[in-house]
RODO-2510 file (C-alpha; in nm, 4 decimals, decimal comma):
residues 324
     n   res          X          Y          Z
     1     x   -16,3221    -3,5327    -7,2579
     2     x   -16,3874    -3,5128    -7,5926
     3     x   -16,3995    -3,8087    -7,8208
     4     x   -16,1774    -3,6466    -8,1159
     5     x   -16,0019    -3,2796    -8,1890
     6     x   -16,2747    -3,0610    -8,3267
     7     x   -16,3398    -3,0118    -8,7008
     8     x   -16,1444    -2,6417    -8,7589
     9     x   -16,4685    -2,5755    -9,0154
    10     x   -16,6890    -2,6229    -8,7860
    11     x   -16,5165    -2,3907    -8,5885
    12     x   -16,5056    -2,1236    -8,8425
    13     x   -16,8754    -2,1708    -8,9668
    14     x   -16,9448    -2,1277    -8,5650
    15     x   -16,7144    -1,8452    -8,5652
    16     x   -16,8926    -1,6541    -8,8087
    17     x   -17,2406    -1,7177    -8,7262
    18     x   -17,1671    -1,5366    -8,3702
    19     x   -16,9260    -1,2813    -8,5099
    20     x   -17,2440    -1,2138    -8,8114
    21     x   -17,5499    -1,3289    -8,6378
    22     x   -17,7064    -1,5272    -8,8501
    23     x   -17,6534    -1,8702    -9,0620
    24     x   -17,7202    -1,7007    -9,4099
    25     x   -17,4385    -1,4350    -9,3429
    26     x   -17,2178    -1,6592    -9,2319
    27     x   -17,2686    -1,9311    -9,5128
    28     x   -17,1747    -1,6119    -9,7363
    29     x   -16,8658    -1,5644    -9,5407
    30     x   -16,7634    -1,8786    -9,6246
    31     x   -16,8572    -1,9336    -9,9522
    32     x   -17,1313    -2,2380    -9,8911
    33     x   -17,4785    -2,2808    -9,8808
    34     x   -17,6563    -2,2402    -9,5804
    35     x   -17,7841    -2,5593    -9,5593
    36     x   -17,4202    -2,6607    -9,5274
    37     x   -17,3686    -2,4196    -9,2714
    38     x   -17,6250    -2,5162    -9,0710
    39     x   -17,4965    -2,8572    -9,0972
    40     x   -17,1742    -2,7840    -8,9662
    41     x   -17,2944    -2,5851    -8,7018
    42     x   -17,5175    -2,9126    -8,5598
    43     x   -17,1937    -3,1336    -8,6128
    44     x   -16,9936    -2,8908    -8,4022
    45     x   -17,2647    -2,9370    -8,1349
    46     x   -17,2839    -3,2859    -8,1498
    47     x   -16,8930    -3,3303    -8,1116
    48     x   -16,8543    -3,0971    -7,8411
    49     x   -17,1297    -3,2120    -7,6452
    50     x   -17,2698    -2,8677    -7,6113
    51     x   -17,5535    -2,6679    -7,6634
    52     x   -17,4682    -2,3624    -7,8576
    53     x   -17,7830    -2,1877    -7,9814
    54     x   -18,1592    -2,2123    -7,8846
    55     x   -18,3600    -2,2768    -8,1561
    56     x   -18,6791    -2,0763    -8,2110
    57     x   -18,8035    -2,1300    -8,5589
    58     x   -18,4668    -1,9910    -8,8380
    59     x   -18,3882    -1,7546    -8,5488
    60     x   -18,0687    -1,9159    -8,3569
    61     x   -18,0054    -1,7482    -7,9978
    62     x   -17,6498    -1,7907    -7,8727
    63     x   -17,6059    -2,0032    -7,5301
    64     x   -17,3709    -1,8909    -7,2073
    65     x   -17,1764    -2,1566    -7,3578
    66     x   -17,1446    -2,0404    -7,7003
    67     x   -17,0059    -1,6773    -7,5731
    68     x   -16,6942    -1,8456    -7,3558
    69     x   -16,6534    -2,1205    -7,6330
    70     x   -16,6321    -1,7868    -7,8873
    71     x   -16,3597    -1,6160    -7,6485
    72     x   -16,1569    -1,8741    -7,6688
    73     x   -16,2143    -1,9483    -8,0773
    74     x   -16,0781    -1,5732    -8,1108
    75     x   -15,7858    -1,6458    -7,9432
    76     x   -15,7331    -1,9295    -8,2028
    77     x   -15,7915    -1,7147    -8,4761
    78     x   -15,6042    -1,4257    -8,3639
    79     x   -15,3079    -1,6528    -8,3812
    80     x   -15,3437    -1,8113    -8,6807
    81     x   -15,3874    -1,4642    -8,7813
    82     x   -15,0229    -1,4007    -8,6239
    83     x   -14,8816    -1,7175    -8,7769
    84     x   -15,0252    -1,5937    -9,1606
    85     x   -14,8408    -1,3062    -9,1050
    86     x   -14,5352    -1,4321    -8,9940
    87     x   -14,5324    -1,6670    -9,2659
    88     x   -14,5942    -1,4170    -9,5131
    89     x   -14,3252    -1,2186    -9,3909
    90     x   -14,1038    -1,4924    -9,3898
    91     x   -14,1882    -1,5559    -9,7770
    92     x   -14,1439    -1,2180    -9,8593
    93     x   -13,7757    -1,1979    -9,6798
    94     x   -13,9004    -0,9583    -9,4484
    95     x   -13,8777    -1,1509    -9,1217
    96     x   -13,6614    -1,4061    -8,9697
    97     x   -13,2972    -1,4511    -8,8025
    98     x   -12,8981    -1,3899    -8,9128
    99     x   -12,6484    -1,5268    -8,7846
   100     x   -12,3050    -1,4334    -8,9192
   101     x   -11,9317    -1,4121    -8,8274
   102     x   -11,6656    -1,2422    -8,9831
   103     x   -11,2561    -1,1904    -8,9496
   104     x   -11,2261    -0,8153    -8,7843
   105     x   -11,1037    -0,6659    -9,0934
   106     x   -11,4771    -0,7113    -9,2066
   107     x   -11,6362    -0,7288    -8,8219
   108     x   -11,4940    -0,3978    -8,6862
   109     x   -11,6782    -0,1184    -8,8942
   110     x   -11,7587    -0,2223    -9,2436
   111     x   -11,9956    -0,5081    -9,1780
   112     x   -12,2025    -0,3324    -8,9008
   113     x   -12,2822    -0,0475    -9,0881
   114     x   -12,4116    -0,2650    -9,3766
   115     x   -12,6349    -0,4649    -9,1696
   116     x   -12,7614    -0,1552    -8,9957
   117     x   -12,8603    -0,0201    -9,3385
   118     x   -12,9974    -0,4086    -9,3961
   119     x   -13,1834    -0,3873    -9,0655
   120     x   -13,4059    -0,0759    -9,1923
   121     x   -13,6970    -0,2588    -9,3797
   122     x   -13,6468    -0,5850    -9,2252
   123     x   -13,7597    -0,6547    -8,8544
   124     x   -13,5711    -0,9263    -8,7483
   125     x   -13,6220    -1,1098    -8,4719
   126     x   -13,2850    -1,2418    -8,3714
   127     x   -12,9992    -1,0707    -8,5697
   128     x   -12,6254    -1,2236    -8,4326
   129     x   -12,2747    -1,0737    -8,5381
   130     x   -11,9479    -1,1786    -8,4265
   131     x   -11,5930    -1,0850    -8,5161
   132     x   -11,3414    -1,3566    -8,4691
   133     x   -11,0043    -1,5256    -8,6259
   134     x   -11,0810    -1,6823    -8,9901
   135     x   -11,0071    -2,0474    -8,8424
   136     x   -11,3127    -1,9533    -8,5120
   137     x   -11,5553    -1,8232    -8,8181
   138     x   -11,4976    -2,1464    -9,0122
   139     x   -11,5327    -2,3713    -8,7223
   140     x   -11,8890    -2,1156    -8,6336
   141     x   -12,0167    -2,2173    -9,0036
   142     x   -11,9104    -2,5866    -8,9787
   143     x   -12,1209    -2,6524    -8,6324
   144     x   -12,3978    -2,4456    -8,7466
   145     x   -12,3688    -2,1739    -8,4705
   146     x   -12,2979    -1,9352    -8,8072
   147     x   -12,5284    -1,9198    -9,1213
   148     x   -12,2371    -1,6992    -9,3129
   149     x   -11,8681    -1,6428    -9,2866
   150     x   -11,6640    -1,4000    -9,3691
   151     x   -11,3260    -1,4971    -9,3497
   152     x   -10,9463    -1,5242    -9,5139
   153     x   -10,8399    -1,7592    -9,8076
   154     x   -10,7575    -2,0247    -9,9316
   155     x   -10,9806    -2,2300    -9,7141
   156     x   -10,9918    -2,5942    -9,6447
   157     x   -11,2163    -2,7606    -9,4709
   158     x   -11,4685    -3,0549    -9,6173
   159     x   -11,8301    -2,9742    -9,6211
   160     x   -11,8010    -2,5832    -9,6716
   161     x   -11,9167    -2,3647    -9,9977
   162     x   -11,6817    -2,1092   -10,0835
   163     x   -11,7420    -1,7756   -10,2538
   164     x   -11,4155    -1,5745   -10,3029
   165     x   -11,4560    -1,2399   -10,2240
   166     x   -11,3296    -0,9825   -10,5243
   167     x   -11,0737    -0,7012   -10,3224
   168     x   -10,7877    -0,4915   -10,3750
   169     x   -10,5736    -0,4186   -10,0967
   170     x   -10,4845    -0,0120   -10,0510
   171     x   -10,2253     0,2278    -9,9611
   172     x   -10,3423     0,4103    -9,6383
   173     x   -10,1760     0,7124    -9,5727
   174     x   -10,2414     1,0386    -9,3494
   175     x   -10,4178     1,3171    -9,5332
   176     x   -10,1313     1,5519    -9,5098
   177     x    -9,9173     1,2735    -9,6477
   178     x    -9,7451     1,3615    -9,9972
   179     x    -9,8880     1,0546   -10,1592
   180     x   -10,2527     1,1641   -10,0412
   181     x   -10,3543     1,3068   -10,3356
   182     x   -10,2104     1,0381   -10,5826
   183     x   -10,4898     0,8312   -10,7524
   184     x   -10,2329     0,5359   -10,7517
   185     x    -9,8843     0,3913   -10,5944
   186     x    -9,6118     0,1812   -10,7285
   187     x    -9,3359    -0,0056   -10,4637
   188     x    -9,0994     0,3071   -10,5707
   189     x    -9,3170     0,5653   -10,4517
   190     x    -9,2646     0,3923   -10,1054
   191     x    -8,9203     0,4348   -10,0920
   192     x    -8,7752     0,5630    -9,7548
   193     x    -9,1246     0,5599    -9,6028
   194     x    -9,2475     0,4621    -9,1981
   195     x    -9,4557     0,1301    -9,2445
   196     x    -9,6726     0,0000    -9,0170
   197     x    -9,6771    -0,3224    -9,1380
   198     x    -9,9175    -0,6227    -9,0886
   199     x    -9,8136    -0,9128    -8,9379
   200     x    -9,8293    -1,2692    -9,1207
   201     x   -10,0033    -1,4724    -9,1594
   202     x   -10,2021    -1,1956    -9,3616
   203     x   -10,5100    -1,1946    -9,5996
   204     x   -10,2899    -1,0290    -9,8865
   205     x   -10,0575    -1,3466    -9,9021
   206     x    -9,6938    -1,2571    -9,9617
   207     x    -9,7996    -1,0418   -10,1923
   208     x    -9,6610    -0,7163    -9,9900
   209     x    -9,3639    -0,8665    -9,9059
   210     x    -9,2584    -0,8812   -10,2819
   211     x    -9,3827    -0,5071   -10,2844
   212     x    -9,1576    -0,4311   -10,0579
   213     x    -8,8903    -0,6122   -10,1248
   214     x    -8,5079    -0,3862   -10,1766
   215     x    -8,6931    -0,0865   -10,0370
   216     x    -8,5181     0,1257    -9,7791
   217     x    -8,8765     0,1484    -9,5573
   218     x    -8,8630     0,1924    -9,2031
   219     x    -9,1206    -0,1071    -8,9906
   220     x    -9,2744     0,1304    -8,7412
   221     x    -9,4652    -0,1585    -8,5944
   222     x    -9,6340    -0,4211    -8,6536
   223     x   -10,0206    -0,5224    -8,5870
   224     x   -10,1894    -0,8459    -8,6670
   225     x   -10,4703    -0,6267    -8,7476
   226     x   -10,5554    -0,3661    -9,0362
   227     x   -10,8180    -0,1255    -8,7744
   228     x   -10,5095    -0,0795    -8,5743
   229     x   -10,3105    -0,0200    -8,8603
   230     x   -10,5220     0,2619    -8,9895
   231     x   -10,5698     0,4062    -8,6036
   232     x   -10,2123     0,4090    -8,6233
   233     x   -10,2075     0,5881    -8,9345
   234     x   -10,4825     0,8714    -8,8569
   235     x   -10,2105     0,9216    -8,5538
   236     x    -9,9297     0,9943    -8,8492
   237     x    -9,7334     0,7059    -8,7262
   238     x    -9,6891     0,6407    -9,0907
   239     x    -9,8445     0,4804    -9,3697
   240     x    -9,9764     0,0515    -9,4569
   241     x   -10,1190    -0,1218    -9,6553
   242     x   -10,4235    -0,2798    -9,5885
   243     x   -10,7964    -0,4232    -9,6501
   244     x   -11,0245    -0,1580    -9,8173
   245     x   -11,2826    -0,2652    -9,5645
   246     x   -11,0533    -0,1305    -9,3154
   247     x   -10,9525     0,2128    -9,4407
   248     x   -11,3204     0,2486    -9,4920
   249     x   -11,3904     0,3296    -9,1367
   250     x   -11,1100     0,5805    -9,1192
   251     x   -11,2466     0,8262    -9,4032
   252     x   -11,3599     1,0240    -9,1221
   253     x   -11,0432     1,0309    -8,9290
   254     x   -10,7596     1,1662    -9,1861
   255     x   -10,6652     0,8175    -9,3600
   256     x   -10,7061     0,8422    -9,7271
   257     x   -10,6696     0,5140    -9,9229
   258     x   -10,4628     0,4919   -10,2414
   259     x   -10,4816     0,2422   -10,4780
   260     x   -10,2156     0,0406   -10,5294
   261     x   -10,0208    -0,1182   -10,9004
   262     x    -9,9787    -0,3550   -10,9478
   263     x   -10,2946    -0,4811   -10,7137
   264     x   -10,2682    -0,6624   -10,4772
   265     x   -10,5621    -0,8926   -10,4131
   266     x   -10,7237    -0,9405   -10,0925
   267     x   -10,7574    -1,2982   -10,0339
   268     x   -11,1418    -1,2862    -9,8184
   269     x   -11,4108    -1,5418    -9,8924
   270     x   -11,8124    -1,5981    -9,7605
   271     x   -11,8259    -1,9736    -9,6131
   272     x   -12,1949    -2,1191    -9,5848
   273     x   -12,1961    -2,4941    -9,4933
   274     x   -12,3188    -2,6775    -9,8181
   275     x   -12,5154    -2,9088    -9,6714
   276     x   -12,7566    -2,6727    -9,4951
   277     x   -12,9681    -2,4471    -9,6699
   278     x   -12,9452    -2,0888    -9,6300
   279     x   -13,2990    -1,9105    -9,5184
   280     x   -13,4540    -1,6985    -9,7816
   281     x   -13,3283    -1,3529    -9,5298
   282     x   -12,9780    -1,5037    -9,5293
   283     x   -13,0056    -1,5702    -9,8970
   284     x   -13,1669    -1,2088    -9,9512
   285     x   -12,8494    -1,0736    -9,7223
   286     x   -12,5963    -1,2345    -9,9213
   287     x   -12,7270    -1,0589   -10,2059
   288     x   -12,6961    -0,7354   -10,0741
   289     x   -12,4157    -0,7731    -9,9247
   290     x   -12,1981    -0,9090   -10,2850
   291     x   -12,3874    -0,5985   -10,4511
   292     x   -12,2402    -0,3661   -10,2055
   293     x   -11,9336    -0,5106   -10,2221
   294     x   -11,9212    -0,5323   -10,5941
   295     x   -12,0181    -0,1179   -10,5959
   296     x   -11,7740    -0,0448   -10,3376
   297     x   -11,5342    -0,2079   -10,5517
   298     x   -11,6479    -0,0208   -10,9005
   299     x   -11,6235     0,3392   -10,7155
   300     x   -11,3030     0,5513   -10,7039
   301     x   -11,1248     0,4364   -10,3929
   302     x   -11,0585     0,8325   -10,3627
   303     x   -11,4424     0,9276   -10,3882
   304     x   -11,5200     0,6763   -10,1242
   305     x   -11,2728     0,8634    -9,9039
   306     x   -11,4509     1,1676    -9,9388
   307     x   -11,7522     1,0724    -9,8095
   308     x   -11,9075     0,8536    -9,5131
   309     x   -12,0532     0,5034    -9,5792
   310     x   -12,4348     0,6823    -9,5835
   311     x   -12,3148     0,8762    -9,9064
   312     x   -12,3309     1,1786    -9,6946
   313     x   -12,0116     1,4168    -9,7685
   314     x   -11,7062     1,4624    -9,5278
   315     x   -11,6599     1,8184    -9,4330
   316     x   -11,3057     1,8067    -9,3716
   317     x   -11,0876     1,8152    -9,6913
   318     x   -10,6685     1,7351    -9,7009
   319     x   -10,4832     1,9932    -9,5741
   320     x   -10,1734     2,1927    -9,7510
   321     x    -9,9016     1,9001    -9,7010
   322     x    -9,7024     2,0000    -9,4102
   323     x    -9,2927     1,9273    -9,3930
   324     x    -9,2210     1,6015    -9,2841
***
């Protein structure tokens, strides 16, 4: 057994001297004279207990011993090769693990295909999404199995940092619908129309109830959630209001989103616990993910309907309205 852990520079002078043959060389590797190689090479046998090289004049001749001991010194520096790298890529946000849960409004369509897009560059090693009721995503963040939340406002709940989320809630209709080619909606325009209506408690507030309110509007049904809501609507079941994060995954299905006045906000907030710090790929996410947000929001809700969330155009363009 040995007396004490080996000195690591005695390792890497060692290293070098096999790897470059020679004492000089591998001073010059490491930036020392060779006297002060050489001196680290006879304290590395003197610690180990080992004889290393055979000695025949400045000419040093590598031992059995040396060759296994330099197997295993590769290993070492293969992985503290590994672990440089890995710690570079974790300063440079290009490694590391996400964990984050969202309300479905956000979990169903919208927030996959941003972390997809996310996922390109980035090789994560353990990437975790889950869709689940606001009050199950702020219970994720506050135990720590989350590092973000998406979820619906106001929020209370001690030890959380809240970020309001900036939305406007939308009018979606069927493409053949005669309000599908309005750039905006008042409550009148609604009058005498099928509603599929969303079922409180919702993240709009009672904000569509006053909307609504002394219209003659048929309730269709009614859905806790906006995904079925739009499903419904691509059906022509009739028309709702909802999250734009929800229309968003019907452009491709005949749901056109029109924007609403007055607006109606859409009450959605990220949650992070405030007293754990986010990792610099979380922080680097939550970036991204306000910016697309924030563009999503600046772009005609009508030219987002046109095309898919890759930018790439939508073939299929509204039909001639057909008699209700």
């Amino acid at each position: 057994m040995l007396s004490r852990m080996l000195n690591p520079r005695q390792i890497e002078a060692f290293r070098w001297v096999m790897l470059r043959g020679s004492v000089t060389a591998a001073a010059a590797e490491l930036g020392i004279s060779q006297p002060a190689a050489s001196r680290l090479i006879r304290d590395l046998e003197t610690e180990s207990g080992l004889v290393l090289f055979e000695r025949r004049g400045n000419q040093l001749t590598p031992t059995p011993e040396a060759s296994l001991l330099l197997d295993e010194v590769e290993r070492y520096a293969t992985g503290i090769r590994a672990i440089s790298r890995f710690a570079e890529e974790l300063r440079s946000r290009r490694r590391g693990s996400l964990r984050v849960a969202a309300l479905p409004a956000i979990a169903m369509g919208y927030l996959p295909r941003f972390v997809a897009g996310f996922l390109r560059d980035r090789p994560l090693s353990n990437v975790s999404l889950h869709g689940m009721p606001s009050h199950l995503v702020i219970e994720a963040v506050s135990a720590g199995q989350s590092d973000i939340g998406i979820a619906a406002a106001p929020i209370e709940r001690p030890g959380l940092h809240i970020e309001p989320l900036e939305a406007k809630a939308v009018l979606a209709v069927p493409e053949t619908h005669r309000l599908a080619r309005r750039r905006s909606v008042r409550a009148a325009d609604l009058q005498g129309e099928r509603l599929i209506a969303l079922a409180e408690p919702t993240i709009f507030g009672s904000r569509t109830d006053r909307l609504l309110a002394g219209l003659n509007c048929e309730i269709v049904a009614t859905t806790p959630l906006s995904g079925i809501a739009c499903a419904m609507v691509s059906c022509g079941a009739g028309i709702a209001i909802v999250d734009p994060f929800s229309v968003a995954d019907f452009a491709t299905q005949g749901v056109w989103p029109v924007r609403i006045e007055p607006a109606i906000d859409v009450h959605i907030a990220i949650v992070c616990a405030s007293s754990r710090r986010l990792s610099s790929m979380a922080q680097t996410f939550l970036e991204a993910f306000r910016s697309q947000v924030a563009r999503d929001r600046e772009t005609p809700v009508r030219s987002r309907a046109s095309t898919g969330r890759a930018g790439a155009p939508v073939s299929r363009q509204p039909r001639s309205r057909v008699r209700r």
